[in-house]
C-alpha positions as CSV (number, residue, x, y, z in Angstrom):
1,X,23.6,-32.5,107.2
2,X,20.1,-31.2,108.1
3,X,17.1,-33.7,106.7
4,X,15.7,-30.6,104.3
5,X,19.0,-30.2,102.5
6,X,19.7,-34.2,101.8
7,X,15.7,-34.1,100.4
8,X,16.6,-31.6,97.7
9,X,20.1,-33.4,96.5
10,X,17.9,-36.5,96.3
11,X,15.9,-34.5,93.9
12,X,18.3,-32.8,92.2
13,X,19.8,-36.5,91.2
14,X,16.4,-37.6,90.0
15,X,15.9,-34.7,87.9
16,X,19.0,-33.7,86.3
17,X,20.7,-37.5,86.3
18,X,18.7,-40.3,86.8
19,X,15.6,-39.8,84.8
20,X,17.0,-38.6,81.6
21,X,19.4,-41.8,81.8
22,X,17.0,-43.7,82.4
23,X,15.3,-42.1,79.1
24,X,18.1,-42.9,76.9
25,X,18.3,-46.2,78.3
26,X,14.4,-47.5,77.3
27,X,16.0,-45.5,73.9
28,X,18.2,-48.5,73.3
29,X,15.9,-51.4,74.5
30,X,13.2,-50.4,72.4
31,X,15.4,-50.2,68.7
32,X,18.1,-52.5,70.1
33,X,20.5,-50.0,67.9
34,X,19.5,-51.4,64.5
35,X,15.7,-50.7,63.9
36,X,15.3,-48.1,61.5
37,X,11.2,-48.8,61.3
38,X,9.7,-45.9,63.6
39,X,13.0,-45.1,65.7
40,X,16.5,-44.5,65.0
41,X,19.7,-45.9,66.8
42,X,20.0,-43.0,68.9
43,X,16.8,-43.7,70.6
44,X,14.9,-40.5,69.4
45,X,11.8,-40.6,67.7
46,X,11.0,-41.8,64.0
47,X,9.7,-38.5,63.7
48,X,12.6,-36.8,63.6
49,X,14.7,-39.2,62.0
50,X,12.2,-39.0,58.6
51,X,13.5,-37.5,55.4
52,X,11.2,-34.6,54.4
53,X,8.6,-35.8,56.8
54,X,8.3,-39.7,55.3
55,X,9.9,-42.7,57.2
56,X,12.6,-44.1,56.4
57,X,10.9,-47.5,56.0
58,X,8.5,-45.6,53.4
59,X,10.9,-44.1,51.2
60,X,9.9,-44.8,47.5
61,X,11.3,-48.0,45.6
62,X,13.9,-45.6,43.4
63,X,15.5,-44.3,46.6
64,X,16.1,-47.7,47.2
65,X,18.6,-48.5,44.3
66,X,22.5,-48.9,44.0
67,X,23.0,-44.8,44.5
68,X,20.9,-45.1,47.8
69,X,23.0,-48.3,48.9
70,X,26.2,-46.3,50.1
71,X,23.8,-43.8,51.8
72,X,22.0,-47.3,54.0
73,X,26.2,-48.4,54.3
74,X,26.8,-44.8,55.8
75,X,23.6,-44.6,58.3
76,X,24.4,-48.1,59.6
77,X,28.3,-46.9,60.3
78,X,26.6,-43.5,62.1
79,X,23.9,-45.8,63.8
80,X,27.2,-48.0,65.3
81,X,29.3,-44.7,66.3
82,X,25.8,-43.3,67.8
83,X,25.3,-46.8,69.9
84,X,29.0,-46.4,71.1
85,X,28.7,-42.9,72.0
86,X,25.2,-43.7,73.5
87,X,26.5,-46.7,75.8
88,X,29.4,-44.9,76.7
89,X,27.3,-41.7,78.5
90,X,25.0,-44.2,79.6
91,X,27.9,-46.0,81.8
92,X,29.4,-42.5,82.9
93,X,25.6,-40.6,84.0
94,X,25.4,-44.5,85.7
95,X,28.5,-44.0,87.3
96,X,28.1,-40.6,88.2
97,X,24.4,-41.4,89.9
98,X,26.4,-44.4,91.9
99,X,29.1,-41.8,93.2
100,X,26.2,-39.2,94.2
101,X,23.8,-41.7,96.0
102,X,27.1,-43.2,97.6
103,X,27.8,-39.5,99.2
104,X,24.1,-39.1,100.1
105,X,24.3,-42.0,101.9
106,X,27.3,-41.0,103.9
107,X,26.2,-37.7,104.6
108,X,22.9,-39.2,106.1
109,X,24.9,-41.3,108.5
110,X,27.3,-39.0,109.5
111,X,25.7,-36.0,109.6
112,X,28.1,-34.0,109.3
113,X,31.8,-34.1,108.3
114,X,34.6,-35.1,110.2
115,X,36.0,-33.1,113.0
116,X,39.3,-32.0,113.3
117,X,40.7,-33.8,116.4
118,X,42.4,-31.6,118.9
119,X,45.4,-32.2,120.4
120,X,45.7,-33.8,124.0
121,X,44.8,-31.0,126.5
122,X,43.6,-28.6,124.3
123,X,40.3,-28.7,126.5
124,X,38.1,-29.1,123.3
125,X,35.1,-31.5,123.0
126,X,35.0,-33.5,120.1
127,X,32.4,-36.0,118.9
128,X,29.1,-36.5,120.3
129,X,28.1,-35.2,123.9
130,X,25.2,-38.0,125.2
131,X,22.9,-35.3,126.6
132,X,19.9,-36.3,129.8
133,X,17.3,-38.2,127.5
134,X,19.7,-39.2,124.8
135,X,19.9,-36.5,122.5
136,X,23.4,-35.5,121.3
137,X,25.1,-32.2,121.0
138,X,28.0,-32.0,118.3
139,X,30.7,-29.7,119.4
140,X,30.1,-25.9,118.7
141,X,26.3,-27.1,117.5
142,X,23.2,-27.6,118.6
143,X,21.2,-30.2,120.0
144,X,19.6,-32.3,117.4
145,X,15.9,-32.1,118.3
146,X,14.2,-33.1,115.0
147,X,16.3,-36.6,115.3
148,X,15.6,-37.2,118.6
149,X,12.4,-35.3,119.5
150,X,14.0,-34.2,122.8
151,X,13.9,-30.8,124.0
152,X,17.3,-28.5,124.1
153,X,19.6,-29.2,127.0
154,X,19.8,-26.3,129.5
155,X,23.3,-27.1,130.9
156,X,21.8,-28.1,134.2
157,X,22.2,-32.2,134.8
158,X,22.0,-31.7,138.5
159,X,18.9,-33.1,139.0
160,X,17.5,-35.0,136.2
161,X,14.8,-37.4,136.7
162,X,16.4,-41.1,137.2
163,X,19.9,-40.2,138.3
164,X,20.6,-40.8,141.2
165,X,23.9,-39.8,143.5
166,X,25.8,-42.7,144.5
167,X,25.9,-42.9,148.1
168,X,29.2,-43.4,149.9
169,X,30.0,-47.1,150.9
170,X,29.0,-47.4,154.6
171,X,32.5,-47.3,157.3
172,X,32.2,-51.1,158.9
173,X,31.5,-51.0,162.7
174,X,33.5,-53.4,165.1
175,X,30.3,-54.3,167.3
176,X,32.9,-55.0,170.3
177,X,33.8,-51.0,170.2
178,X,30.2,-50.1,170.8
179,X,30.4,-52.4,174.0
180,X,30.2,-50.5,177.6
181,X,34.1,-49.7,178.3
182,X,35.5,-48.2,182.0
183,X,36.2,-45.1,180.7
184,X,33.1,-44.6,178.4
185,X,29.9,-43.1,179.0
186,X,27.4,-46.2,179.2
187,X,24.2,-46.9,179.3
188,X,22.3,-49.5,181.3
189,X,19.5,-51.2,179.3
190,X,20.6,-55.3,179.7
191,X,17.5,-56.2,181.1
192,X,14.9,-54.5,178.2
193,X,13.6,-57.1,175.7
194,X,12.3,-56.4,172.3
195,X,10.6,-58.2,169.9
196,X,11.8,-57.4,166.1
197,X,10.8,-59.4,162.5
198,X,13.5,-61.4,160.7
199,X,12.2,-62.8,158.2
200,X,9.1,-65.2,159.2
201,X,10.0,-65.0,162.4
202,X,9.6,-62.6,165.3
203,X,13.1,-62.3,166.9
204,X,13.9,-61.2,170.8
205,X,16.5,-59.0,171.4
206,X,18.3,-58.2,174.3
207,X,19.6,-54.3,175.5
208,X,23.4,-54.6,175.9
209,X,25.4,-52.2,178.1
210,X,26.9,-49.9,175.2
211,X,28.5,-46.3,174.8
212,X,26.5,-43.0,174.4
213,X,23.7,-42.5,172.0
214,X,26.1,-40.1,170.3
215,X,28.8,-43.0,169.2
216,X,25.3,-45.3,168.4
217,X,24.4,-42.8,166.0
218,X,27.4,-42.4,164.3
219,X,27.0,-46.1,164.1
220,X,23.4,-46.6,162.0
221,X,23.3,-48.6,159.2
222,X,20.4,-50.0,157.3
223,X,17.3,-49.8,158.9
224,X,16.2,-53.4,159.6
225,X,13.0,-54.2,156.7
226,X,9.5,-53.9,158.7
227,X,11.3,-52.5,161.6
228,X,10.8,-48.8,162.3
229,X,13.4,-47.5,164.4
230,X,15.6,-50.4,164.4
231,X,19.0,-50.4,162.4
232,X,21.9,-52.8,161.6
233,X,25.0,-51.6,162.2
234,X,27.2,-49.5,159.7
235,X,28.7,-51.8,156.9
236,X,26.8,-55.0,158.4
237,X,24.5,-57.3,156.8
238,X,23.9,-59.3,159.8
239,X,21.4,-58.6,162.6
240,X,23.7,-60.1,165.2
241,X,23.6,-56.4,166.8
242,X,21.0,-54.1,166.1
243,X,20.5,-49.9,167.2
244,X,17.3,-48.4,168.2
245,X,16.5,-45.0,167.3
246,X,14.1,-45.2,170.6
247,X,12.1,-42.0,169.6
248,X,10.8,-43.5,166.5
249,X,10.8,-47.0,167.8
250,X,8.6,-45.6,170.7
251,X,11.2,-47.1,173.7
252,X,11.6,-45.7,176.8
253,X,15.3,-46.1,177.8
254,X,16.2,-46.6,181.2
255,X,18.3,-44.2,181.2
256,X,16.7,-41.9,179.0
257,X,19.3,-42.2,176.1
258,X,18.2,-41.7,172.6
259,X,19.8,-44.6,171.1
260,X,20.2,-48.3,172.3
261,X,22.1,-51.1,171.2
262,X,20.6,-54.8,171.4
263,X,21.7,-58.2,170.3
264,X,19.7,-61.2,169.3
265,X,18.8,-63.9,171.6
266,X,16.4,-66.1,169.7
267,X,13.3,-66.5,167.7
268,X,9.9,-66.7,169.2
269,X,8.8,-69.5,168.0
270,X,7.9,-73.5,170.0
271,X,11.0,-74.9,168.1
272,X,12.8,-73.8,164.9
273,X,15.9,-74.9,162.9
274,X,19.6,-73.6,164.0
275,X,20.1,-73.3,160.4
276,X,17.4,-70.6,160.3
277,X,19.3,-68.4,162.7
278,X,22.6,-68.8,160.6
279,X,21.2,-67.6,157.7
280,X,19.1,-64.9,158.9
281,X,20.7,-63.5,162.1
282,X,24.4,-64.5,161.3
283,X,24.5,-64.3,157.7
284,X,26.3,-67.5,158.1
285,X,25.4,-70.0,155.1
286,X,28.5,-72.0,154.6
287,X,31.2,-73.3,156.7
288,X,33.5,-71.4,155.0
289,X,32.3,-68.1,156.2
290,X,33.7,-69.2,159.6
291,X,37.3,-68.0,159.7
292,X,38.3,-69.7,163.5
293,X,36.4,-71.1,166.7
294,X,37.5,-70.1,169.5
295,X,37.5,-72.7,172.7
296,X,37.3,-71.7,175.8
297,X,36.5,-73.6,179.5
298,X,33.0,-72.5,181.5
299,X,33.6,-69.9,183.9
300,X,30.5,-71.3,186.5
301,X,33.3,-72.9,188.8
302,X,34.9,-70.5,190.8
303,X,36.3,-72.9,193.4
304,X,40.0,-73.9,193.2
305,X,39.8,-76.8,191.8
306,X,36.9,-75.2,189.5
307,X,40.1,-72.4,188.1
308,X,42.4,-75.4,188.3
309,X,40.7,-77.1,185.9
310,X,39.7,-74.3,183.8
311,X,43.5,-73.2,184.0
312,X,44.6,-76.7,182.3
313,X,41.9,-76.7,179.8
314,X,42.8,-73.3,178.6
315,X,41.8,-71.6,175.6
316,X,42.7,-72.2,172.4
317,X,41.4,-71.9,168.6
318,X,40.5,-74.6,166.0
319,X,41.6,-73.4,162.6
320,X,41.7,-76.6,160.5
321,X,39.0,-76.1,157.5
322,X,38.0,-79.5,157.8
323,X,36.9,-79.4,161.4
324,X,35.5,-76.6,161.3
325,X,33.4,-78.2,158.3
326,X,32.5,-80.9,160.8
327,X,31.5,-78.4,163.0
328,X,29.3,-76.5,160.9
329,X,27.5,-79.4,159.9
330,X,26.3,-80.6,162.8
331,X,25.3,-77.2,164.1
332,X,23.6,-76.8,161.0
333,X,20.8,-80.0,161.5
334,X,20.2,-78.8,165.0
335,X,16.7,-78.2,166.3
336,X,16.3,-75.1,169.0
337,X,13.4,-75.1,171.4
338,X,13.6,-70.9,172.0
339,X,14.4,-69.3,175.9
340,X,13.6,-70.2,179.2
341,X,14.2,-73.9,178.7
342,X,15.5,-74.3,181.9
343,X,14.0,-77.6,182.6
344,X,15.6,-79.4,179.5
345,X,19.1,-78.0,180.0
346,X,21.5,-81.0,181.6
347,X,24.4,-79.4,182.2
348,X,25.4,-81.8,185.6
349,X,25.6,-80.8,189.2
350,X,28.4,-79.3,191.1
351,X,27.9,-80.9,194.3
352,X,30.1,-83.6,195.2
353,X,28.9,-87.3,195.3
354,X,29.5,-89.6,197.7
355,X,32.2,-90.8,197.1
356,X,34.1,-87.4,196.0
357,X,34.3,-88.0,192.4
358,X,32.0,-85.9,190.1
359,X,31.9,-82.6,191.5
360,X,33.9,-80.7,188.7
361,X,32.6,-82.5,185.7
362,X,30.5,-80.1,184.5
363,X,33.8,-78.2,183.8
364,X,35.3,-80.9,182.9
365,X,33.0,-81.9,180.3
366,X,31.7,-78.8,179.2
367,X,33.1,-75.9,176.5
368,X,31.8,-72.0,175.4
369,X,32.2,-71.8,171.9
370,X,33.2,-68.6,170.1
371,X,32.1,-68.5,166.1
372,X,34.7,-66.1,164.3
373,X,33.8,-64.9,161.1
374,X,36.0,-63.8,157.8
375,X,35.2,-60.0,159.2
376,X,36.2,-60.8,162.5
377,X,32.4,-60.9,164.4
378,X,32.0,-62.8,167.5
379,X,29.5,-65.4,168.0
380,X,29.6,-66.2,171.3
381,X,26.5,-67.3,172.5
382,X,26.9,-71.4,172.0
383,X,28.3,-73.6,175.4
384,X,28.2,-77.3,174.5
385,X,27.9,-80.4,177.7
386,X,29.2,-83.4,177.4
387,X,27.0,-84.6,180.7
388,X,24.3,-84.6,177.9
389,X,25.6,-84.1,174.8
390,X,24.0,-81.0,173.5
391,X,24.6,-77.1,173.2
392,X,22.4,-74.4,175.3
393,X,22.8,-70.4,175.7
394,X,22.2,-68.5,178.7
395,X,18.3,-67.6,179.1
396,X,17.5,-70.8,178.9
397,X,17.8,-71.7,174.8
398,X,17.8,-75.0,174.7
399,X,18.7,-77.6,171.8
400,X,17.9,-81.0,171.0
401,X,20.6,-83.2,172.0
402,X,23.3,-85.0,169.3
403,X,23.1,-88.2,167.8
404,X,25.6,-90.6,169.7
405,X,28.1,-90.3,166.5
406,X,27.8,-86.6,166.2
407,X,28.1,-86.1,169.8
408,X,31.5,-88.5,170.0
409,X,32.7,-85.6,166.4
410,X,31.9,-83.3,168.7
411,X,33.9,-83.8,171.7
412,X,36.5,-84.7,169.4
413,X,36.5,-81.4,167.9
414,X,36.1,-79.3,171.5
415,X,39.1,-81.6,172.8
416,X,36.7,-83.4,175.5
417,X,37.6,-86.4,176.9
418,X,35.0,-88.5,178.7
């Protein structure tokens, strides 16, 4: 119901109901149905209610005698019906207003009556249609646009301001199927460098012998924050592996591909915490993100004793939640001293001592670590010596070495015996 059209029922009530009840009513209080001096029972004026234009309270003394007494007896018995008749319309023009500001109400909040619901199918809209800006449309009307102050809809919701399309979930990306394979086309880029941020830090990545820009690209995912050119890969929220778009990122491929695949190494920095690269690099926070570790013997021993030992060793994987709890721990409080630490890596010799004991300890005493996660990533980077009792990577990144009881956990754990 249209604002215009309830205004004039609400006036309409006043006029013809409200007010004239509410005359009859002060009628009453004022005489309280029994005065006779100056109003009458009905609640009109003494005015009219005065015989030949006197009063009734001024009548003279000899209308006032025995003959007049039956006449008083009579009025009083009108005055009564009048009072009953008067309180009666009185409760019924009451009623009648309750009833009418009762529906005005309920049109005002409705608006409009109730619609006929269709039957399932039918194809028909019913109710309200939530329109771009919240106006409403009512089925077969219009948009209300003195409620809502919105301008009619044009029927075209394609692109309204604030909506926006929901983009498809990303396909996740194995990183091993993006590795250089026999039969693919590869590029060569192992020895560039580059030099990323991750957070606080400024992270060095590594070019890693991959497929053809054209699988790469297929491969994007998020570009990596304050890192033109560079993106994780497809369904990832690690940076363990990261793509290069090298025309933006201004990198002149070896080979001249377009894209490039890298993989992190560590973080320039004098020393940092291990627990930093978890979290940032690996997205690694708790142990329970690790699903497996995967043991394996060092591979630096090619003699036969060297593959003997590595034969018996073997490798095998540690599944048992509480170890790899203990694991994660300790990794966890390690301190990492960055690349080309060379000089503080004690790994042990492989030359023989004098007395021929010694030569294949470093085997011995030594194991490659593979971090599995829930998703299946690889983290293969850590190798942990016994000869010193602490963990290193290849290009020199060295760690501080274990406390004596977390190095005797640790062997434990890798199944060395020293």
């Amino acid at each position: 119901m249209k604002r215009e059209n309830i205004s004039d029922a609400l006036a309409y009530l006043d006029e013809e109901i409200i007010e004239p009840t509410a005359r009859l009513r002060a009628g009453f209080e004022g005489c309280g149905g029994e005065r006779t001096d100056g109003c009458c029972a009905d609640g009109l004026s003494g005015e009219s209610a005065a015989m030949d234009g006197v009063p009734v309270d001024r009548l003279p003394e000899e209308h006032a005698g025995a003959d007049n007494k039956g006449v008083q007896e009579g009025g009083v018995e009108m005055n009564q019906r009048r009072r009953k008749r008067g309180l009666g319309a009185l409760a019924a023009a009451a009623c009648m207003g309750i009833l009418c500001v009762a529906a005005a109400v309920s049109l005002r909040i409705s608006g409009r009556p109730q619609e006929e619901v269709p039957q399932e199918g039918s194809g028909v809209m019913t109710g309200d249609a939530h329109m771009p800006g919240g106006a409403t449309v009512t089925p077969g009307g219009q948009t209300d646009e003195t409620e809502r102050g919105m301008p009619a809809d044009t029927g075209d919701t394609e692109n309204v301001p604030g909506d926006v399309e929901e983009a498809p979930r990303e396909s996740f990306v194995a990183p091993e199927s993006l590795f250089a394979d026999e039969t693919d086309g590869i590029t060569e880029n192992g020895l560039m460098i580059a030099s990323i941020p991750v957070g606080s830090y400024e992270a060095v990545y590594e070019g890693v012998a991959s497929v053809g820009s054209d699988v790469l690209e297929k491969s994007l995912g998020a570009q990596v924050a304050g890192a033109e050119g560079f993106y994780g890969l497809g369904g990832h929220e690690d940076l363990q592996y990261v793509i290069s778009d090298n025309e933006q990122a201004k990198i002149k491929a070896s080979d001249g591909e377009r894209y490039m695949l890298w993989e992190f190494q560590s973080f320039q920095a004098e020393s940092y915490p291990y627990s930093d690269v978890l979290k940032l690099v690996y997205g690694m926070e708790r142990a329970d993100t690790i699903a497996k570790l995967v043991v394996m013997p060092p591979t630096f021993d090619n003699t036969d004793e060297g593959l003997r030992i590595q034969k018996e060793i073997g490798t095998y994987e540690v599944t048992d939640q509480d170890d790899i709890k203990a694991f994660f721990e300790i990794i966890w409080g390690m301190t990492c001293y960055g690349s080309d630490h060379w000089d503080m890596i004690d790994y042990g010799s492989t030359e023989m001592s004098v007395d021929g004991e010694g030569a294949h300890d470093p085997v011995r005493l030594a194991r490659y670590v593979t971090l599995v996660s829930e998703r299946g990533c690889a983290i293969g980077r850590l190798k942990y010596t016994a000869v010193s009792d602490m963990f290193y990577e290849y290009g020199g990144v060295a760690y501080e070495p274990l406390e004596k009881k977390q190095a005797a956990r640790m062997q434990k754990l890798l199944g060395i015996q020293n």
